[in-house]
N, C-alpha and C positions, 0 to 999 in steps of 0.2 A: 590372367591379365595379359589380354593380347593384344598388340599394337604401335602407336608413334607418339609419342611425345617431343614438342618442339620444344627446346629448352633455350631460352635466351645467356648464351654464354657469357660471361663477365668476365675481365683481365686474372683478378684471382684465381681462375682455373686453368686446369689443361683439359686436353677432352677427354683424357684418360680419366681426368682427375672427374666429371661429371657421369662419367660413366661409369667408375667405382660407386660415387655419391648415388645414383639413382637406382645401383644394384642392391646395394645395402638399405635404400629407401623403402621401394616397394618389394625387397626381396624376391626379385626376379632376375632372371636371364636376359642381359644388358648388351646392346653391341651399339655401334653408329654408323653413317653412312657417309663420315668426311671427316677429316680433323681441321680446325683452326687452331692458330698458332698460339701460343699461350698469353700473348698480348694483344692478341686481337678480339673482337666483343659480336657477338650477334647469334645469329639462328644454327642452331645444333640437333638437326634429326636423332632422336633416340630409339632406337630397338628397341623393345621389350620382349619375351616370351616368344610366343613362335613369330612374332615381329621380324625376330632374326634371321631368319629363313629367307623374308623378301628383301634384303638387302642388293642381291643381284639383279633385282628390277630396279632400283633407286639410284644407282650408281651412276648413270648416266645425266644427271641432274644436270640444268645452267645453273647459273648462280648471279644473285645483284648482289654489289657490294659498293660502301661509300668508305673511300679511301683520303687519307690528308696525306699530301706529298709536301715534302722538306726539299727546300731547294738552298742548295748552296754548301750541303755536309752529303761526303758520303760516306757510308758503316760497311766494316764485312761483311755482317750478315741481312744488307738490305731494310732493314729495323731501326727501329730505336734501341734494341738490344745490344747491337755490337757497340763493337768500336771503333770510333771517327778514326779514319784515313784519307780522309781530305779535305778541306772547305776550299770556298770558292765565294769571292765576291759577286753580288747578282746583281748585273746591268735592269736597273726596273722597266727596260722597256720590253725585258721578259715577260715580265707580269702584266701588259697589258691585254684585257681580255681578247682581243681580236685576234691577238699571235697565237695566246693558250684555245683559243678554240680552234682555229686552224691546223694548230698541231695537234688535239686530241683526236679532228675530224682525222688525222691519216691515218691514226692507228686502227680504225675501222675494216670489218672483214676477217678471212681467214689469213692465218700465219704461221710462222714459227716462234720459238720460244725454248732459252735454253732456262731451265731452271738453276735457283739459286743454289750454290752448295751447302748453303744452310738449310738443306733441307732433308725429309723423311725419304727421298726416293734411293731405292734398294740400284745402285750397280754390282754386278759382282756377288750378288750379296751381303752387300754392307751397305748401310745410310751410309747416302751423300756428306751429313754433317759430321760423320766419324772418319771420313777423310781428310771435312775441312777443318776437325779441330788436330789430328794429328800433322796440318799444314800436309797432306799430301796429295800431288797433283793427281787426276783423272779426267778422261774426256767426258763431257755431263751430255745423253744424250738428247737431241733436240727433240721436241714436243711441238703436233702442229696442234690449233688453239683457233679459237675465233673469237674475235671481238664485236658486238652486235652494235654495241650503243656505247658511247661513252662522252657525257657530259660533265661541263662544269656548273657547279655547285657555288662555288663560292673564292673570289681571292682576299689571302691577307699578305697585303702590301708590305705593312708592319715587322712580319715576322717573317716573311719569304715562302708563303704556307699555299695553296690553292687544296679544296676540297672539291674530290670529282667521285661520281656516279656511273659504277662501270656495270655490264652487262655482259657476259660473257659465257663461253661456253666451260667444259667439266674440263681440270686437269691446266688453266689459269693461275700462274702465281702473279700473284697483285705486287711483290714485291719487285719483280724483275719489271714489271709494266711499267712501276712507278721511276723505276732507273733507265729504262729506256725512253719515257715520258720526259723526263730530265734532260738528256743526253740531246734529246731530239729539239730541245726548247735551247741547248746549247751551254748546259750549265751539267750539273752532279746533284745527286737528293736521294732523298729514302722514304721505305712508305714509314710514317710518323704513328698513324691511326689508321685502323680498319677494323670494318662495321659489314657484320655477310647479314644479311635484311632476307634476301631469300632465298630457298634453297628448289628446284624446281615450284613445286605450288607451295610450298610450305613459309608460308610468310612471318614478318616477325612483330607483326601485329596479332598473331597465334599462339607466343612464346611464351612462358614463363619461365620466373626465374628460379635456383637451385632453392633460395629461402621459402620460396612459394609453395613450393613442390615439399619440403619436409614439413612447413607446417599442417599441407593439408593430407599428410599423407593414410589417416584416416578419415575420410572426406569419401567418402564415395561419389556421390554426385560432381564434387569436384573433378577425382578422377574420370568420371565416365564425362564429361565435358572436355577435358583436355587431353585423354587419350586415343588418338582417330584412330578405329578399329580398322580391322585389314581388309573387310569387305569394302568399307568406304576409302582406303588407299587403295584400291584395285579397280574404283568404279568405272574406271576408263575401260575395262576388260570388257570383252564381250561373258555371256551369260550360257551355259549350257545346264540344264536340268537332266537330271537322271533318274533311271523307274528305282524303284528298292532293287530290283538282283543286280541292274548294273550297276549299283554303285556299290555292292556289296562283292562283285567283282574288282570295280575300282579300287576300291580299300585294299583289296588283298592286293595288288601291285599287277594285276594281268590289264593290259592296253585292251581297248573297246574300240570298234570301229565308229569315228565321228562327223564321219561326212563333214569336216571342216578346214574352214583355211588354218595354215602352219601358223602356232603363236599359244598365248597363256590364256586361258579363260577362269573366269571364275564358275566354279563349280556348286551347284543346288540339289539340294531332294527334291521330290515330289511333292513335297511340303513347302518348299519355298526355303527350306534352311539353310543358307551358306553352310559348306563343308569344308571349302578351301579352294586352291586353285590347279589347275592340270594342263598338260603340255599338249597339242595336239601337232604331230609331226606324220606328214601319208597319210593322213585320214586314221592317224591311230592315236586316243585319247590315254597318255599316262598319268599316273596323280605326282602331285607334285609339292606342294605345303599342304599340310591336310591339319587342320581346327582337331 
C-alpha cells in the first residue's frame, strides 16, 4: 500500500498524533509532508509505504488557508493557546471593510518574515519553542515568504473578529501574518482559527477524516479511492520507458545513458508498468524510488 492520503485534521490531533493513528491503521510506513499546529484544522498529506520516499518532491508546496484574526488581545504564542499579554481597545473604524482590504492588499508579493518563537524551527539545534518556554532570548532567523492573494472573507464587528483567505508560499507562518496584519490595521490580535484547505494540488474537498479512515480500514475500494497512488502524484513527470536489460541494469543501481533533460521522470517497462521514478543528471538515468 503505496501512496497519499489526505487527511482532514481536527483540533483533537497533533500531526504526530495522525500519523501514529494512520500507522497503526493500515499498518504501514507513515510520514507527512507539513505539520499543523495542534489547534489548527484542515488538509494533512500522509505518506504511506514507499510514499515516503517522495516526500522530497512535496516539500516545496503553496498552501491556502482561511484564517480568523482577533483583534484587540495579544498571546505569546500568537494563538489562542497562550497567554494574554495585552488588550487593546478597537477604534471600529478599524473594521471598516475598505481600511481592511487596503491593508490586506499591502501585504501582497514577496517578503520577509520572522517566525514565531512558538515554534518547531530547529536554531542551534534546539526548537525555537524550547527557548521560548525556558524565556530564553535568541536571534529567530528571518524567512523570505510570498504572499500571492489574500482576501477578506468576512467582518465581525461584534466580537472584533475579520476572517481572511490567504495564499501563500511553503515556510508561511499564518501566525505572525495575522500579528503583523494587526499591527498594520494599527491595533494587536492573534490568529484565533485556522483552516489549511490546500496543500499544493491536494485539496480538502479530498480529505477525510481519522473516524473515516478507521472505520473503513477494511474497505478496500474504499482505500483504493482515497489513497492517490504515486504514479498518479507524479503525473506531472515526464515518462521514460525502458527495454527489459535496461531496466534490469536500472534495478541494479548502474546509470544508463538517457538522452535527457536534468530532472525526475517517471519510469516504465516495455509493458507499460510503472516501476518508479529515476533522476536523470548529463544525460545519465539513476533509479531513484523504485515500486
Amino acid at each position: 500500500m503505496d501512496g497519499i492520503i489526505i487527511i482532514n485534521k481536527e483540533k483533537e490531533y497533533t500531526s504526530n498524533d495522525v500519523v501514529q493513528i494512520v500507522k497503526h491503521t493500515l499498518n504501514e510506513k507513515v510520514g507527512h509532508t507539513g505539520t499543523l499546529d495542534p489547534n489548527a484544522t484542515g488538509v494533512l498529506p500522509i505518506l504511506i509505504g514507499k510514499g515516503t520516499k517522495i516526500s522530497k518532491y512535496l516539500v516545496n508546496h503553496d498552501k491556502i488557508y482561511e484564517a480568523t484574526l482577533q483583534l484587540g488581545i495579544k498571546t505569546d504564542t500568537a494563538d489562542g493557546e497562550g497567554k494574554v499579554l495585552e488588550t487593546s481597545k478597537i477604534n471600529k473604524n478599524i473594521l471598516l471593510e475598505e481600511n481592511i482590504n487596503k491593508t490586506l492588499k499591502s501585504f501582497k508579493g514577496k517578503q520577509t518574515q520572522i517566525p514565531p518563537m512558538y515554534s518547531a524551527i530547529k536554531v542551534n539545534g534546539k526548537k525555537l519553542y524550547d527557548y521560548a518556554r525556558k524565556g530564553e532570548k535568541i536571534e529567530v532567523p528571518v524567512r523570505n515568504i510570498e504572499i500571492y492573494n489574500l482576501e477578506l472573507n468576512k467582518i465581525d464587528i461584534q466580537n472584533n473578529q475579520i476572517e481572511i483567505r490567504i495564499e501563500c508560499s511553503k515556510g508561511t507562518y499564518i501566525r505572525t501574518l495575522c500579528e503583523d496584519i494587526a499591527k498594520r490595521l494599527g491595533t494587536i490580535g492573534y490568529m484565533k482559527e485556522l483552516n489549511r484547505i490546500q496543500v499544493g494540488e491536494f485539496n480538502i474537498k479530498k480529505a477525510i477524516k481519522i473516524k473515516e479512515l478507521k472505520a473503513n480500514r477494511n474497505n478496500r475500494d474504499y482505500l483504493k479511492e482515497n489513497i492517490i497512488s504515486l504514479e498518479k502524484i507524479l503525473e506531472n513527470k515526464e515518462e521514460i520507458i525502458l527495454s527489459r536489460k535496461q531496466l534490469e541494469v536500472f534495478l541494479n543501481g548502474v546509470k544508463i545513458n538517457s538522452n535527457c533533460k536534468d530532472g525526475i521522470y517517471r519510469i516504465y517497462d516495455d509493458k507499460q508498468n510503472f516501476i518508479g521514478t529515476g533522476i536523470s543528471q548529463k544525460n545519465n538515468l539513476k533509479r531513484d524510488v523504485i515500486l
